[in-house]
SEKOLLO-484242 format. One record per residue (C-alpha): residue number from 1; residue in one letter; z, y, x. Coordinates in steps of 0.2 Angstrom, whole numbers. Layout:
N
NUM|A|Z|Y|X
...
END
This chain:
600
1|X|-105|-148|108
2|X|-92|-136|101
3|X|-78|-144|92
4|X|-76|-141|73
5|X|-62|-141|63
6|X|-58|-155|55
7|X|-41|-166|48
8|X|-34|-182|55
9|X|-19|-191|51
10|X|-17|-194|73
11|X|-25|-188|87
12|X|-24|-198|102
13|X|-24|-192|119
14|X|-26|-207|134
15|X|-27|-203|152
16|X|-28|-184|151
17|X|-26|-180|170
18|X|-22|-165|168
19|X|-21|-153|185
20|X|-36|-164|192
21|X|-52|-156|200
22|X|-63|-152|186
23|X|-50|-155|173
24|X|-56|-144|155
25|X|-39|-142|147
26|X|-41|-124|142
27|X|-59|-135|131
28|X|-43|-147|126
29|X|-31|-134|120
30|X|-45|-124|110
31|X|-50|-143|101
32|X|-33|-146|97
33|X|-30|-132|90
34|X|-46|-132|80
35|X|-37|-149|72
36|X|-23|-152|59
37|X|-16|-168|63
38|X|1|-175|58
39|X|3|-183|73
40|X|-4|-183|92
41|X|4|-199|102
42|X|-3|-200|119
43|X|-3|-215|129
44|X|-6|-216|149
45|X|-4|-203|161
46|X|-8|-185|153
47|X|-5|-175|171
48|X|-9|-179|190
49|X|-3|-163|200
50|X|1|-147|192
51|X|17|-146|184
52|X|11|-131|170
53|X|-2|-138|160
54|X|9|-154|156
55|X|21|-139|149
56|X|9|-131|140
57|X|3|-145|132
58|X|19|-150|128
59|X|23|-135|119
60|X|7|-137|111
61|X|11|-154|103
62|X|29|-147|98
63|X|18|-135|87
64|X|6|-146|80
65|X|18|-159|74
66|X|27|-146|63
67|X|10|-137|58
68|X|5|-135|38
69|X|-11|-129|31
70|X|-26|-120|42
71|X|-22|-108|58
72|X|-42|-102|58
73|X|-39|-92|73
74|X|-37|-98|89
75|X|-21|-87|91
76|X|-4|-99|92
77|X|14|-92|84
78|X|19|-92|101
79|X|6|-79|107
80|X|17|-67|98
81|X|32|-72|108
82|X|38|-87|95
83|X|48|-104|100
84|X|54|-119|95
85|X|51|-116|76
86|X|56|-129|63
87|X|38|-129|53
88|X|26|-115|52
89|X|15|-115|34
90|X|0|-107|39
91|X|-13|-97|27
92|X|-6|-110|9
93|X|-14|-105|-3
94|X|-6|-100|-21
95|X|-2|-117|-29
96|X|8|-122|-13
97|X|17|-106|-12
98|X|22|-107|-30
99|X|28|-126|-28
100|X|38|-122|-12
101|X|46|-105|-22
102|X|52|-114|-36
103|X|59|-130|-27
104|X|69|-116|-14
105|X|78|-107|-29
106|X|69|-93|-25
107|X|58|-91|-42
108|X|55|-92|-57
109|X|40|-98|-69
110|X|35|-88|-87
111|X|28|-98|-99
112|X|11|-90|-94
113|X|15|-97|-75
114|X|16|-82|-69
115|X|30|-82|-53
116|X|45|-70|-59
117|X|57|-65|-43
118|X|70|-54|-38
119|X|72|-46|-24
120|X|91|-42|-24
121|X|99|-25|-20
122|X|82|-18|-13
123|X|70|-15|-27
124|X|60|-1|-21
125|X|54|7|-1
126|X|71|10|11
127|X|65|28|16
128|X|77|31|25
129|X|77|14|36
130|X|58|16|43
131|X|57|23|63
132|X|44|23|73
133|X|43|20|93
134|X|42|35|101
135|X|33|35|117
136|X|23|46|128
137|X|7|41|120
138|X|12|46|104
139|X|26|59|107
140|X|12|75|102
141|X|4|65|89
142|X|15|59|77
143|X|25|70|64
144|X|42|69|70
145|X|48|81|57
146|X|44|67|44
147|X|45|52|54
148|X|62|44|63
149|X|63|36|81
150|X|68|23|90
151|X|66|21|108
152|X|54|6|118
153|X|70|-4|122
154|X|79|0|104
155|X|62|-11|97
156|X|60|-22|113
157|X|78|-27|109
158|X|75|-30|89
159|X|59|-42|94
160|X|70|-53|108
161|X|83|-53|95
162|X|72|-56|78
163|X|62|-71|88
164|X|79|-79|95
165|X|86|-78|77
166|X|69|-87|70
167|X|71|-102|82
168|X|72|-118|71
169|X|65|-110|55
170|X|54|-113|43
171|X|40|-98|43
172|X|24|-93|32
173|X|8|-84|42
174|X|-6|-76|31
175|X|-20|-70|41
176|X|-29|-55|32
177|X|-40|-40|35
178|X|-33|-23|30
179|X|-49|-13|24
180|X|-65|-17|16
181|X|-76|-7|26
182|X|-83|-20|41
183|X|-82|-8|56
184|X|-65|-1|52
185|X|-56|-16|45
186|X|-40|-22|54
187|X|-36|-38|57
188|X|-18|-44|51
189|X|-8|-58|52
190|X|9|-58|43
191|X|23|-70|49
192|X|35|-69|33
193|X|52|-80|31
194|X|48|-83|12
195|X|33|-92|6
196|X|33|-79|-11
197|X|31|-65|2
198|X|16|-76|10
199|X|9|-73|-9
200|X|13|-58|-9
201|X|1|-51|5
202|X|-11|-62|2
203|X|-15|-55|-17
204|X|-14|-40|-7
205|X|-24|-38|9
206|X|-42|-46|9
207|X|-45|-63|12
208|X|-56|-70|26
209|X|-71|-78|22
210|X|-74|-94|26
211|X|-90|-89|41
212|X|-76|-75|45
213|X|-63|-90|51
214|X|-71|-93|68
215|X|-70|-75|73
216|X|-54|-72|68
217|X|-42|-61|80
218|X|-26|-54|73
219|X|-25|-37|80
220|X|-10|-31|70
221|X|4|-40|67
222|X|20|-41|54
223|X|34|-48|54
224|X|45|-50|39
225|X|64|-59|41
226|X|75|-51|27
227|X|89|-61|30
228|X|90|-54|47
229|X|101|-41|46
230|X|98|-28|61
231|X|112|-19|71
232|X|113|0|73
233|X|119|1|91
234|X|107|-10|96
235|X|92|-6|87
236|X|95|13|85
237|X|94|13|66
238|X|104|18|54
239|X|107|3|44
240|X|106|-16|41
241|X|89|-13|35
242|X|76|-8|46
243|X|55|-7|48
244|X|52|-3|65
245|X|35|2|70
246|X|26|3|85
247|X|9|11|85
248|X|3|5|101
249|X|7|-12|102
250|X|1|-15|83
251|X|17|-22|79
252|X|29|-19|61
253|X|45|-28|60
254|X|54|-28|44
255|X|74|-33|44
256|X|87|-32|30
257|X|75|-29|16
258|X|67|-41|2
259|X|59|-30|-6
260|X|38|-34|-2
261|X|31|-18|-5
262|X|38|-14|13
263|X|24|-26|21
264|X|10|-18|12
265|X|15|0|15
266|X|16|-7|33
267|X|-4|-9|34
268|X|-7|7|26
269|X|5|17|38
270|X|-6|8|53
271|X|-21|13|46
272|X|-14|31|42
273|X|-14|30|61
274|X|-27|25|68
275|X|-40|29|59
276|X|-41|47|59
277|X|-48|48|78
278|X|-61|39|72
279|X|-64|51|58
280|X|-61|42|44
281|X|-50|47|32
282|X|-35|37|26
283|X|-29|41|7
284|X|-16|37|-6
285|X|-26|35|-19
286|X|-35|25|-31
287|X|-54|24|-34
288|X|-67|19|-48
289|X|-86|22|-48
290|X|-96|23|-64
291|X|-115|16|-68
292|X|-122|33|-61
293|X|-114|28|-45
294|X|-101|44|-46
295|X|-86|38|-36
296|X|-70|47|-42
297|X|-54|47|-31
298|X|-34|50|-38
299|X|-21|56|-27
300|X|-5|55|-37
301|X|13|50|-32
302|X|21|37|-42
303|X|24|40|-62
304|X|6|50|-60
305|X|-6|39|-68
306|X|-14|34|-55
307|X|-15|18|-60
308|X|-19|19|-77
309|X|-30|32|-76
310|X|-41|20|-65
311|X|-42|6|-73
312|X|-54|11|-84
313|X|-67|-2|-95
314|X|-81|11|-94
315|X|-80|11|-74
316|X|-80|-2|-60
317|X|-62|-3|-52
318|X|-65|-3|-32
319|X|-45|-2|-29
320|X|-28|7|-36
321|X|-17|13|-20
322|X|-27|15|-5
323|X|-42|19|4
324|X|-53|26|17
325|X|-68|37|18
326|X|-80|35|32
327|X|-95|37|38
328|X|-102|24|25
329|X|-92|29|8
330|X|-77|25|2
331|X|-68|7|3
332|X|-53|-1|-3
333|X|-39|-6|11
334|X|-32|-18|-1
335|X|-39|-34|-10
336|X|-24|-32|-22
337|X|-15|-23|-34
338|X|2|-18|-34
339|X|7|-10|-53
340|X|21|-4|-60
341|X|29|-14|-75
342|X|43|-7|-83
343|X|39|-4|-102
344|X|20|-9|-99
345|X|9|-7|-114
346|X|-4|-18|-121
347|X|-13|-5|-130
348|X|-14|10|-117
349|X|-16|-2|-102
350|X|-25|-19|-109
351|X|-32|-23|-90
352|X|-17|-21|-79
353|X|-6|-32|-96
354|X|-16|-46|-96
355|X|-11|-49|-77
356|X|8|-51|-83
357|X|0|-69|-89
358|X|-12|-75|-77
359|X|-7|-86|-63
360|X|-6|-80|-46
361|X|3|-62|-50
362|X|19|-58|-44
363|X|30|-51|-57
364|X|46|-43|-44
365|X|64|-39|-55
366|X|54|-42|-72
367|X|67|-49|-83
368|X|64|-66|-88
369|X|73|-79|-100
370|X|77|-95|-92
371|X|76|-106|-107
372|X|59|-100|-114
373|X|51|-90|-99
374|X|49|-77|-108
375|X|49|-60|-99
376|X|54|-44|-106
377|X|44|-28|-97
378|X|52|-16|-108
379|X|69|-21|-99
380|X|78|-11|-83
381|X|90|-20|-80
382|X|86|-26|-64
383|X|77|-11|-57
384|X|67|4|-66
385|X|55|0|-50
386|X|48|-17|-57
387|X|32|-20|-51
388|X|17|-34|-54
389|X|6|-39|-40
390|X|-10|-47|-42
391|X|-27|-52|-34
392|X|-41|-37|-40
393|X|-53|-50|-45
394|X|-40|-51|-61
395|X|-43|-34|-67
396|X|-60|-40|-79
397|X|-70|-25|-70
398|X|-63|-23|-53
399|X|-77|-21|-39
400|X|-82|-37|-29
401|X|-84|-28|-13
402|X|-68|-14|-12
403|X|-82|-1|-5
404|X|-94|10|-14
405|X|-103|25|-8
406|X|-99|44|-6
407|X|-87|54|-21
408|X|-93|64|-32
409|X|-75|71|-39
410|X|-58|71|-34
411|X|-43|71|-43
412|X|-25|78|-39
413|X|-13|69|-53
414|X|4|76|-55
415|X|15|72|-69
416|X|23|90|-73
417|X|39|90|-81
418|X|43|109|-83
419|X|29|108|-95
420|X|19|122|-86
421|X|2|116|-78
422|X|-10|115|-90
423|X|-19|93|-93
424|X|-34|99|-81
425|X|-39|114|-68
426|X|-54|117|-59
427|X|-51|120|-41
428|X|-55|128|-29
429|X|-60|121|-11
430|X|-46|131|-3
431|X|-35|127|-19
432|X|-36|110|-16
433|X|-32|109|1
434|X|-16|120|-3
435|X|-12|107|-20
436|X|-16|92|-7
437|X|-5|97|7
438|X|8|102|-8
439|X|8|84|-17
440|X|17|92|-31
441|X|26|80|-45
442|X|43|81|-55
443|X|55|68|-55
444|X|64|64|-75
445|X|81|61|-79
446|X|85|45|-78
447|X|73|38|-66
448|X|84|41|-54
449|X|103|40|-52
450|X|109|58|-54
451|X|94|64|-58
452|X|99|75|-75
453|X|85|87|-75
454|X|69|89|-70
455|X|65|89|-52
456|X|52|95|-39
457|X|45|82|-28
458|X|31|89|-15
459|X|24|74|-7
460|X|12|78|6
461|X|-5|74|5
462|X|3|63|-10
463|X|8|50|2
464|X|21|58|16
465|X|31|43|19
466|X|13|33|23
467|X|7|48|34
468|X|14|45|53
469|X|2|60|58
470|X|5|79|53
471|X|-2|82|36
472|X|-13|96|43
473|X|-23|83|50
474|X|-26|74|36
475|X|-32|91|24
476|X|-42|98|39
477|X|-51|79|39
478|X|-54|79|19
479|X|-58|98|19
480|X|-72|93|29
481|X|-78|77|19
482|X|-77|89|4
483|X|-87|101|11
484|X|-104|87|19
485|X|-104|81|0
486|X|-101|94|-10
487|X|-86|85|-21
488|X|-79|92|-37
489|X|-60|94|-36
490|X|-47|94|-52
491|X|-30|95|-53
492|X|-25|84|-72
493|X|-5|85|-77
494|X|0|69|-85
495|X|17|77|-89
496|X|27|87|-102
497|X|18|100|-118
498|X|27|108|-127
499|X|43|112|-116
500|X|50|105|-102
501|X|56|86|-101
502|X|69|83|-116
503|X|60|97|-125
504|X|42|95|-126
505|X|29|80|-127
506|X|22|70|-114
507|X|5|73|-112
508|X|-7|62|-126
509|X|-16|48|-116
510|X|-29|51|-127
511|X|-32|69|-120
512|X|-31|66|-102
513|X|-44|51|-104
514|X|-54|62|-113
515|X|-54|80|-101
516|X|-55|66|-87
517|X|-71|60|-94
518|X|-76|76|-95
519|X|-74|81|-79
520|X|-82|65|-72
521|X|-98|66|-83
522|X|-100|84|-76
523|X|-100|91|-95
524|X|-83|102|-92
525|X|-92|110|-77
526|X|-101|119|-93
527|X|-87|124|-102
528|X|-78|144|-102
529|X|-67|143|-91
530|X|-50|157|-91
531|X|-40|161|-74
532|X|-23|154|-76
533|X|-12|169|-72
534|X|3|160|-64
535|X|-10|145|-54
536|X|-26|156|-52
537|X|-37|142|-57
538|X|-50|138|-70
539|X|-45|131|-85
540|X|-56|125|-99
541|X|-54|135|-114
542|X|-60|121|-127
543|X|-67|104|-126
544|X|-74|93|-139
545|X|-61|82|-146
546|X|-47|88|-137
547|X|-33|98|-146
548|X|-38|117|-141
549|X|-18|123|-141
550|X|-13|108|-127
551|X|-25|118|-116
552|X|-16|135|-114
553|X|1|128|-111
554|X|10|143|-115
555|X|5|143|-132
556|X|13|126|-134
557|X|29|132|-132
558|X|40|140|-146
559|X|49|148|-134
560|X|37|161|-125
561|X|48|170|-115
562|X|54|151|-111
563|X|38|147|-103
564|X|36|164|-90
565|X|55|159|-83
566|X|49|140|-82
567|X|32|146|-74
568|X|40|158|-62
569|X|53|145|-57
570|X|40|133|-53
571|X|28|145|-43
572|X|43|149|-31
573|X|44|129|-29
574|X|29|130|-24
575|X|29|145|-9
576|X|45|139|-3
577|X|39|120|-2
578|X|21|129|8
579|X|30|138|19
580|X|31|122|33
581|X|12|122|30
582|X|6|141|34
583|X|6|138|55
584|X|-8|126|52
585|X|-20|130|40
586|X|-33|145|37
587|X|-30|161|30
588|X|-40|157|13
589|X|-29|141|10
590|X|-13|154|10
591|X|-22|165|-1
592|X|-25|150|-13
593|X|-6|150|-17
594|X|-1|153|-33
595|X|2|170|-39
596|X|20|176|-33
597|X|19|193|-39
598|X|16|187|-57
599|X|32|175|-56
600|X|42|190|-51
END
């Protein structure tokens, strides 16, 4: 009969004999560690000939004694090269992670019990300290002119040093799947050296069920020590802080950083990998399905809307960062969300507040007053990058499932501060392959130190840093989806009428939700369309109950003349961004630029 997994105050083991004829120990090895016991004395003698078993077993007891909570899997710490660790916490679930925060100095509790932290000097992604392992397996695949290297020894070196320095510590394992869909979901386990981090995937990544457990194989593997601090000789980085990833041993190691979101963006750049030869396309993106089962994708960088725009009463949340289109729909590699914070309101985003006071979200660099427990979204002290991270099921209409069938529309957000685009465009099928490969945003002042204007960001695909392959190969893949399906394609500017940023008006909510619905119910497919002269895409003329004036931006502006400079200086933005991209896409992409020759 096949041992089940039960918990035991003592195991005891009498006259093993192990490295005798006929002698199970591998059947051994699996029971024990099936078991959670808080000790395992053995009395009599335990081996009669080989010398290894003894060793292993001894190893084995090591472990167990310093064990915590449920290692489902049959897969050990020390399979991933691990030894001597003081106590390993496996798979704790909320309460135990927020008891063990607070008692380590490293949290705080809001009256709401919500767990506030910090996460020191780095409060957003280190861009500029993520390599990959170049190889020659990977050497013609990745996109080298977006993506740093390191060499095999740089990262064999970093994993020798990073498991030396965890000898004798205390570390928190999560096993997860990244991905909703059951035949392209990865299976993750994430060795952390904080437990809130340990939260901190887990309201993330997807849970395993509990008739999941027995099957359960980590295939990709994380591990996050920020108070390792990684060597530039060495390692061949650049900094104290590095993510090293290595595609084909399935394996991120995260140094030198507290900051979580690096773990999460960690599973998203594997997927972004390795799902494309199986024709599945990865995006950035959130996704929310209405009764009529008409699932609508955004793409939009950070500051777009994204998330906002998603989480909508009217329609089922299946996720608001990132996801996959197969063969079977689209479906949700997260189980979690990860929102921005700073000067959150109640009133335009009533589902993603209310997390700020459920129990279980992660509230990073959120300020909070250590008498009362009061926390102030609305302050940036800490970072402008403060960010809540929560389980979906606390968003009231968030789907059960994270998978729901094929779209129907898809939205490119952009958050225009020149003031030019107009709130919605139709496009285009070659147009939205040219404003996908482009990922066009702007950056505000103050957002950013030095930032005193308002700047172009191009973005790739909306998600450049996340995409390890060239961006080519990711539009030819969703040029191709579009196409089977026949999806709708909008491009909605959340930014600045009126004049630029400083000048103008950020765009009403109120307008964007409703051209949005619009767009989603197929009612502004019947609308007059006009040919914008500077974009060369269709733009509705009037819609009910949205200001006809906000639609023609030009005519927003007081300063005519104003506009036709802004518009020209943002079209040649745009060329000289596209420029990269004309060697690898068809001619009817180029030709879907926008017009030059007017901006001259």
């Amino acid at each position: 009969m096949e041992p089940t997994a039960k918990h035991f105050k003592s195991i005891f083991l009498s006259d093993i004999h192990l490295g005798t004829k006929g002698c199970q120990s591998e059947r051994l090895l699996d029971f024990l560690y099936k078991q959670y016991s808080k000790a395992i004395p053995y009395i009599g003698k335990i081996i009669v000939g080989s010398e290894k078993p003894y060793k292993y077993l001894l190893i084995l007891v090591s472990i167990k004694l310093e064990n915590v909570g449920e290692n489902f899997s049959k897969v050990g710490t020390d399979s991933h090269g691990f030894k001597n660790l003081k106590k390993v916490n496996w798979n704790l679930n909320r309460d135990d992670i927020y008891d063990i925060t607070i008692s380590n100095g490293q949290g705080l509790l809001s009256k709401d019990e919500v767990l506030v932290v910090e996460t020191g000097i780095h409060t957003g992604r280190s861009a500029n300290d993520k390599f990959i392992v170049k190889n020659d397996q990977n050497e013609d695949s990745i996109w080298w002119d977006n993506n740093k290297s390191i060499t095999e020894e740089n990262f064999d070196n970093l994993y020798k040093d990073v498991l030396n320095f965890c000898e004798e510590k205390e570390l928190y394992v999560q096993d997860l799947f990244g991905g909703a869909d059951l035949d392209y979901r990865l299976s993750t386990r994430v060795y952390t050296e904080y437990a809130w981090h340990s939260l901190f995937i887990q309201n993330l990544l997807i849970e395993v069920k509990e008739e999941e457990k027995s099957e359960f194989n980590p295939e990709f593997i994380i591990i996050d020590i920020p108070s390792f601090k990684a060597d530039t000789s060495r390692h061949g980085c650049s900094s104290e802080t590095l993510i090293a990833v290595n595609f084909e041993k399935k394996l991120v190691i995260i140094v030198g950083t507290s900051y979580a979101g690096e773990i999460k963006k960690s599973v998203f750049s594997m997927l972004n990998y390795l799902l494309p030869p199986k024709n599945v396309m990865p995006m950035h993106c959130s996704v929310n399905v209405g009764q009529d089962e008409d699932p609508a994708i955004f793409f939009g960088l950070s500051g777009t809307g994204k998330t906002t725009l998603s989480a909508d009463p009217n329609r089922i949340l299946i996720g608001d960062d990132e996801h996959g289109w197969s063969s079977n729909g689209v479906f949700n590699f997260e189980g979690g969300c990860y929102a921005k914070m700073i000067r959150l309101s109640e009133q335009a985003e009533p589902e993603i507040y209310q997390t700020t006071k459920l129990r279980g979200t992660i509230l990073e660099n959120v300020v909070i007053d250590k008498s009362s427990g009061e926390i102030d979204l609305d302050d940036s002290s800490l970072a402008e990058n403060t960010r809540g991270a929560y389980p979906l099921s606390f968003i009231p209409n968030a789907s059960e499932t994270g998978r729901t069938c094929m779209p129907k529309n898809i939205i490119l957000l952009t958050c225009d501060a020149f003031g030019v685009l107009p709130p919605i465009a139709k496009l285009s099928a070659s147009q939205t392959m040219y404003h996908f490969l482009s990922g066009y945003t702007a950056k505000v002042a103050g957002t950013e130190k030095g930032v005193t204007e308002p700047e172009a960001t191009f973005s790739a695909c909306f998600g450049a840093p996340f995409m390890p392959r060239h961006p080519s190969e990711y539009g030819k893949l969703l040029q191709k989806l579009i196409a089977e399906h026949s999806v709708k394609c909008w491009l909605v500017n959340t930014g600045w009428t009126g004049g630029p940023y400083g000048t103008g008006e950020r765009m009403p909510i109120g307008a964007t939700r409703k051209l949005l619905s619009s767009a989603l119910t197929g009612s502004l497919l019947s609308s007059d369309m006009r040919i914008d002269e500077n974009f060369g895409f269709e733009v509705p003329v009037a819609v009910e109950g949205v200001d006809t004036k906000i639609l023609n931006p030009r005519e927003t502006w007081e300063d005519k003349e104003g506009y036709d400079l802004q518009a020209q200086k943002l079209v040649k933005m745009f060329s000289d961004n596209f420029d990269v991209f004309k060697p690898y896409v068809d001619i009817d992409i180029i030709d879907a630029a926008p017009n030059l020759q007017a901006a001259e």
